[in-house]
VMD Tcl script that builds the backbone (N, CA, C; Angstrom):
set m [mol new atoms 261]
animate dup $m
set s [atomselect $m all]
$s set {name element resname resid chain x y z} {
  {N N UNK 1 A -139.241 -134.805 12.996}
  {CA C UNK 1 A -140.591 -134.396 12.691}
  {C C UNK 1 A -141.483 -134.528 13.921}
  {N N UNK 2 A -141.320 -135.631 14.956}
  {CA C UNK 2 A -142.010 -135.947 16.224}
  {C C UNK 2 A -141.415 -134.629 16.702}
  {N N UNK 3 A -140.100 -134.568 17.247}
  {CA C UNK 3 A -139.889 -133.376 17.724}
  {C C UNK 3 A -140.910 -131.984 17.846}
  {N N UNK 4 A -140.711 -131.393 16.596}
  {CA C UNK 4 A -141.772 -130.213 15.898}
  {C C UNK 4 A -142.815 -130.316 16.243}
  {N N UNK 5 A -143.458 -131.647 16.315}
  {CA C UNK 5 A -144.780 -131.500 16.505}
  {C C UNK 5 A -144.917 -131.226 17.811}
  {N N UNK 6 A -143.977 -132.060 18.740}
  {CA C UNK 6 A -144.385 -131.858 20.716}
  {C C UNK 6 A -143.976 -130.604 20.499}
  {N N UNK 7 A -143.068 -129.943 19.861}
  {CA C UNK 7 A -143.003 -128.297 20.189}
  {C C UNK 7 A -144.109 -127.500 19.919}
  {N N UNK 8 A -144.942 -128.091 19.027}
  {CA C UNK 8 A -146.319 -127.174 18.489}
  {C C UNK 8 A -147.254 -127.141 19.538}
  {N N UNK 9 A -147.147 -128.598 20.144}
  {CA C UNK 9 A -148.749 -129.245 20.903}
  {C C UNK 9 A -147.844 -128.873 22.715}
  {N N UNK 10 A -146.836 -128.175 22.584}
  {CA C UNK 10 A -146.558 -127.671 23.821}
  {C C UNK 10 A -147.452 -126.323 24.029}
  {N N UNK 11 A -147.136 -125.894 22.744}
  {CA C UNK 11 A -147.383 -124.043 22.533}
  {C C UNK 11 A -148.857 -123.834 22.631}
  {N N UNK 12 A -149.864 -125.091 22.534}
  {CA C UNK 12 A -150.723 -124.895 22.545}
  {C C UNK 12 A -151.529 -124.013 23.849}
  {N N UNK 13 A -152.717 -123.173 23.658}
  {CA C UNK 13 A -152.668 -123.008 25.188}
  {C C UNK 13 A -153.570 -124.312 25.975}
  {N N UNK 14 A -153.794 -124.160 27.340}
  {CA C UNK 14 A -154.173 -125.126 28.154}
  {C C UNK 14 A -155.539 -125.387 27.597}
  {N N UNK 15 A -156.371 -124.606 27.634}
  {CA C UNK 15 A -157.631 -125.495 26.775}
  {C C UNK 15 A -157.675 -126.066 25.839}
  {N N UNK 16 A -157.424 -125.283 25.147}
  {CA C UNK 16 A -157.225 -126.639 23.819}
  {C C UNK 16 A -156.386 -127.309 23.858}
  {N N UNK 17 A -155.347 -127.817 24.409}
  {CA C UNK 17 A -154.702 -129.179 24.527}
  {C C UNK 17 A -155.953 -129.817 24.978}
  {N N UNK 18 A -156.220 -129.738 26.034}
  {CA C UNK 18 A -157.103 -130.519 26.860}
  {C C UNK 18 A -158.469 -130.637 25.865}
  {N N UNK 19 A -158.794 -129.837 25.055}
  {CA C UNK 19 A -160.163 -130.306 24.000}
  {C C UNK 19 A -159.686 -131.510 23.204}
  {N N UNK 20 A -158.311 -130.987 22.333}
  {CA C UNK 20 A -157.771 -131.853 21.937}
  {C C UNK 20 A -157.203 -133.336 22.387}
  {N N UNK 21 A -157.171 -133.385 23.709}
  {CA C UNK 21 A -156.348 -134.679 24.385}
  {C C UNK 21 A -157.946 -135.543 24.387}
  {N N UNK 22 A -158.877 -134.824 24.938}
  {CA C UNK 22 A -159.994 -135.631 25.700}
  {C C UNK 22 A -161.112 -135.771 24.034}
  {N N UNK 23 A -160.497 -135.171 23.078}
  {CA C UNK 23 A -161.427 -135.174 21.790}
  {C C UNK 23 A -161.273 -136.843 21.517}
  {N N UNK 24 A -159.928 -137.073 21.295}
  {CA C UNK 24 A -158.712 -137.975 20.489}
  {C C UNK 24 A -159.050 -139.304 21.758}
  {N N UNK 25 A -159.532 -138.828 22.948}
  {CA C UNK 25 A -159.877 -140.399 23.883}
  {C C UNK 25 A -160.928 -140.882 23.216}
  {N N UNK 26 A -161.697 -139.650 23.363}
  {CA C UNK 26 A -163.346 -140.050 22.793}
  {C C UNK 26 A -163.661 -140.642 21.659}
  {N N UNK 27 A -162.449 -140.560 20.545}
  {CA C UNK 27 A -162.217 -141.405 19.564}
  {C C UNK 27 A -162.223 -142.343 19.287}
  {N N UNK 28 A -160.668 -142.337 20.197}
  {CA C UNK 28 A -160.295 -143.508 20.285}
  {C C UNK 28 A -161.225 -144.454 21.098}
  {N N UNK 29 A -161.674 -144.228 21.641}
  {CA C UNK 29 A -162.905 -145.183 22.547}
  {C C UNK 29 A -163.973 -145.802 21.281}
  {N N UNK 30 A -164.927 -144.968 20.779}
  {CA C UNK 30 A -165.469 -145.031 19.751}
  {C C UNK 30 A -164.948 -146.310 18.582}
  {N N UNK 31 A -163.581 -146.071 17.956}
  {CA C UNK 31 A -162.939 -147.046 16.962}
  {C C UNK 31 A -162.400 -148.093 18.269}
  {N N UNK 32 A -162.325 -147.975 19.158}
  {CA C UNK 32 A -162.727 -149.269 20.126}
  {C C UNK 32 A -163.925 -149.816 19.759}
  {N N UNK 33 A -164.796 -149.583 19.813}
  {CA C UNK 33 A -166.176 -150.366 19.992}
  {C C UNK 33 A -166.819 -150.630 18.657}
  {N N UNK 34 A -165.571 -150.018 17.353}
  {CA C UNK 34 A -166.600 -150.424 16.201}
  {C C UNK 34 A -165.501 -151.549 15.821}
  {N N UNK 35 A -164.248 -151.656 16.336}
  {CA C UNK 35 A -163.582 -152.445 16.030}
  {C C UNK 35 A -163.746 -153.692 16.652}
  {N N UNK 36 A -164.842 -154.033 18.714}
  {CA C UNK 36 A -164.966 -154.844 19.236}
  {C C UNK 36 A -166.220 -155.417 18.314}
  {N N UNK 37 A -167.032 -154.187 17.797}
  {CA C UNK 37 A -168.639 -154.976 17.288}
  {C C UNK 37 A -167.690 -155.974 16.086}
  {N N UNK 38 A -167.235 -155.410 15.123}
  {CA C UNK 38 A -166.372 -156.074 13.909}
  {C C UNK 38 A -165.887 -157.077 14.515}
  {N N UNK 39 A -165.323 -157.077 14.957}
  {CA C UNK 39 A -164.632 -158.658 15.556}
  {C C UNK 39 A -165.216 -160.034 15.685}
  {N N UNK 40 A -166.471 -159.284 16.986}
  {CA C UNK 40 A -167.914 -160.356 17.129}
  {C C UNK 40 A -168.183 -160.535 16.274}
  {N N UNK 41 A -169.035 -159.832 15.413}
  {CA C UNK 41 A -169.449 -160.190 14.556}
  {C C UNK 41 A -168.919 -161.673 13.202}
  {N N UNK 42 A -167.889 -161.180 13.232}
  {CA C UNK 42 A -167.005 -161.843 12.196}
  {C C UNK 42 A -166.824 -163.416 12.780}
  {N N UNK 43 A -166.501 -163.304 14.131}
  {CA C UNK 43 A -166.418 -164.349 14.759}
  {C C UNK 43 A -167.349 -164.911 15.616}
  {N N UNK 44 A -168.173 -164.414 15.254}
  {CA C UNK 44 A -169.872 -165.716 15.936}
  {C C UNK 44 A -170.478 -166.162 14.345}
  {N N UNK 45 A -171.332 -167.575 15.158}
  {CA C UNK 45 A -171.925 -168.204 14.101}
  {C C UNK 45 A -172.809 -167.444 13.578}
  {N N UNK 46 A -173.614 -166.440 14.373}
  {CA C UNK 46 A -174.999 -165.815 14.108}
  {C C UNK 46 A -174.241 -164.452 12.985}
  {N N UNK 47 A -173.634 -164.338 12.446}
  {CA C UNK 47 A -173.120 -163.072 12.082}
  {C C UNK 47 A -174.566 -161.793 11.824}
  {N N UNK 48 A -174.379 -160.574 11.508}
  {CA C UNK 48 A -175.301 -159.977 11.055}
  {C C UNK 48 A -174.857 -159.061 10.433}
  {N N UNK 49 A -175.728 -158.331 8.829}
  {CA C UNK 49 A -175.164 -157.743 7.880}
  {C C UNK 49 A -175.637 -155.805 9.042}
  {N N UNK 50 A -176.600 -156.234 9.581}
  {CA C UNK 50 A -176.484 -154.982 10.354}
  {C C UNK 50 A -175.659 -154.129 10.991}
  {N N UNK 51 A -175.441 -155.484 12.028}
  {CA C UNK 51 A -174.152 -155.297 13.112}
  {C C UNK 51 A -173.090 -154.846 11.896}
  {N N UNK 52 A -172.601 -155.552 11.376}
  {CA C UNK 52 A -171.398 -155.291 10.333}
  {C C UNK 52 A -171.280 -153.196 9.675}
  {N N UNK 53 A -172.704 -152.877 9.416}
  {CA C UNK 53 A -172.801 -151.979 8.944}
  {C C UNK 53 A -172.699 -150.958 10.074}
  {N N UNK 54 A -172.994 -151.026 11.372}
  {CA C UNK 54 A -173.487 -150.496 12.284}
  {C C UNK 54 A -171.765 -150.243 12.970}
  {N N UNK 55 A -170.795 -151.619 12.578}
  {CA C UNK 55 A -169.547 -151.215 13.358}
  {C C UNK 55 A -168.549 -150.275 12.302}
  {N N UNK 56 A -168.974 -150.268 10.979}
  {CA C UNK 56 A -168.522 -149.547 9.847}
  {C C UNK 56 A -168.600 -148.038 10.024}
  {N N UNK 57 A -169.773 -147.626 10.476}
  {CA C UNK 57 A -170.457 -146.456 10.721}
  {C C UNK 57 A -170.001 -145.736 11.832}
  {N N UNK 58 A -169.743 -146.605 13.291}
  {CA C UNK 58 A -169.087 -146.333 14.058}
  {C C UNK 58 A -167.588 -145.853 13.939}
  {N N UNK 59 A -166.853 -146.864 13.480}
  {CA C UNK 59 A -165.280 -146.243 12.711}
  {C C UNK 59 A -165.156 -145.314 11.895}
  {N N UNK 60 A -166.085 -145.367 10.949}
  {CA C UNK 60 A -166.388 -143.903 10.021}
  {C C UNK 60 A -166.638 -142.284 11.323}
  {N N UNK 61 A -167.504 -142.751 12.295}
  {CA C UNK 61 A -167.536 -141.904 13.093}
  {C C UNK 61 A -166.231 -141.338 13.786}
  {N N UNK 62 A -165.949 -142.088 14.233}
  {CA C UNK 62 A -164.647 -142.258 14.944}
  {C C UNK 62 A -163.393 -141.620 14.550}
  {N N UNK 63 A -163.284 -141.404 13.137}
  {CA C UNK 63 A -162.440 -140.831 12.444}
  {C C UNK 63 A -162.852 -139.011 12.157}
  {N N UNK 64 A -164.076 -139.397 11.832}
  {CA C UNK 64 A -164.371 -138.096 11.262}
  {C C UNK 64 A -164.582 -136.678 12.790}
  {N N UNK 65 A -164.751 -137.550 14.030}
  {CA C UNK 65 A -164.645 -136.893 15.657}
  {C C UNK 65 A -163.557 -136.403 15.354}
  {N N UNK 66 A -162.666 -137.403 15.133}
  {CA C UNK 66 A -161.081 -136.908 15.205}
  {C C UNK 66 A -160.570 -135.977 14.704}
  {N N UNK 67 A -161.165 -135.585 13.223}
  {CA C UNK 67 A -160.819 -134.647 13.023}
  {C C UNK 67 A -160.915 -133.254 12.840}
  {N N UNK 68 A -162.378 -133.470 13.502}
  {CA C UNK 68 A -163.277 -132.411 13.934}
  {C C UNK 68 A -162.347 -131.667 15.383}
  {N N UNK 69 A -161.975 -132.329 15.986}
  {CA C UNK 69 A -161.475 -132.243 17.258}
  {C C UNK 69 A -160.395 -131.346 16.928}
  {N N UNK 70 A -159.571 -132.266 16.413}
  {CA C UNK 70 A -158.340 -131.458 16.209}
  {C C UNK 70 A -158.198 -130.382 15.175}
  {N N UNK 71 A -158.732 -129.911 14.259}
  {CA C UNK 71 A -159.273 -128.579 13.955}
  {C C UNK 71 A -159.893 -127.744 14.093}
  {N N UNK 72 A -161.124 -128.035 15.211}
  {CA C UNK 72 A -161.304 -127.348 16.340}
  {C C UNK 72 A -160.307 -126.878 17.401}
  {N N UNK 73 A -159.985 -127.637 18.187}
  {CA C UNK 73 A -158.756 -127.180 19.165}
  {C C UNK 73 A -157.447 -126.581 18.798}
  {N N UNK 74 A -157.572 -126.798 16.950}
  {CA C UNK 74 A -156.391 -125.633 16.828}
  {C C UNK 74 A -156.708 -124.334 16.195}
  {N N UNK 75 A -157.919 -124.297 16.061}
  {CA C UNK 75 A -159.099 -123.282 15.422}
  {C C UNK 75 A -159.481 -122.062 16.867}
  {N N UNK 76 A -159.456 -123.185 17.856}
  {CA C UNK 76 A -159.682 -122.592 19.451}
  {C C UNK 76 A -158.601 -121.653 19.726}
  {N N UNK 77 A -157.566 -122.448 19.877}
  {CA C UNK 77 A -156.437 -121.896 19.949}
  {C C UNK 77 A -155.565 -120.937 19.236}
  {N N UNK 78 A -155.962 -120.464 17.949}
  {CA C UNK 78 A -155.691 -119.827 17.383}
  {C C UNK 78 A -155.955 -118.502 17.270}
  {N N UNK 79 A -157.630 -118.253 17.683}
  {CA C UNK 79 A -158.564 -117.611 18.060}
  {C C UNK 79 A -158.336 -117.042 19.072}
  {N N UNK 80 A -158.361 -117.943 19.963}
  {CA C UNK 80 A -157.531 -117.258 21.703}
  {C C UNK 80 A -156.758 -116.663 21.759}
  {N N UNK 81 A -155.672 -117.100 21.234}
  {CA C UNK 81 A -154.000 -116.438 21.540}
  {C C UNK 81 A -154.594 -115.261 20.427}
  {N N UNK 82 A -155.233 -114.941 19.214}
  {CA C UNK 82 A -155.246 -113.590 18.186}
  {C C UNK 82 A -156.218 -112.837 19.139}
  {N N UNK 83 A -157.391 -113.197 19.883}
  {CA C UNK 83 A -157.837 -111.648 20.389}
  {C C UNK 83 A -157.461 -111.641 21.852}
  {N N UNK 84 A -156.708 -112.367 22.421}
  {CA C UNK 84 A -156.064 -112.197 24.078}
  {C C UNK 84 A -154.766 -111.230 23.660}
  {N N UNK 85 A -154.535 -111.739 22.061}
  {CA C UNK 85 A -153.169 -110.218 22.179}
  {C C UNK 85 A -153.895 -108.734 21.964}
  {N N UNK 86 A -155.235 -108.806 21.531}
  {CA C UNK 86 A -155.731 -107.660 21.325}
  {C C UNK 86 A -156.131 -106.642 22.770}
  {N N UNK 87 A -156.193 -107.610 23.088}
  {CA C UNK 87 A -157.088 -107.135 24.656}
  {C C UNK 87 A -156.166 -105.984 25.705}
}
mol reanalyze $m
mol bondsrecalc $m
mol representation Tube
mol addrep $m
């Protein structure tokens, strides 16, 4: 099943891999930092119900980039390759 998929995300063309590669950092960076606020939080004396909500929101973000990204970049790509054969 890994297989299939690197054969798909080969076929892709060069931009959209690259929307897709640099979407999925930006993500992942993102559920970095709601997962570092969560952490602090949890683990200092001062906790805060803010912070808490604020790193929730962030991961909620984080996910929902993701998959914006990657249905975009295969939305891109799909698009591309149907009117570059027209042309």
């Amino acid at each position: 099943m890994l297989n299939k998929f690197k054969c798909r995300f080969k076929e892709l063309s060069d931009i959209a891999s690259r929307i897709i590669i640099y979407g999925m950092r930006i993500s992942c960076l993102l559920m970095l930092v709601g997962l570092v606020l969560y952490l602090l939080n949890n683990h200092t004396q001062n906790s805060s119900m803010y912070v808490l909500l604020l790193s929730e929101y962030i991961s909620e973000a984080a996910v929902s980039i993701a998959a914006i990204i990657i249905i975009g970049g295969l939305m891109f790509d799909y698009c591309f390759k149907k009117y570059k054969s027209e042309q």
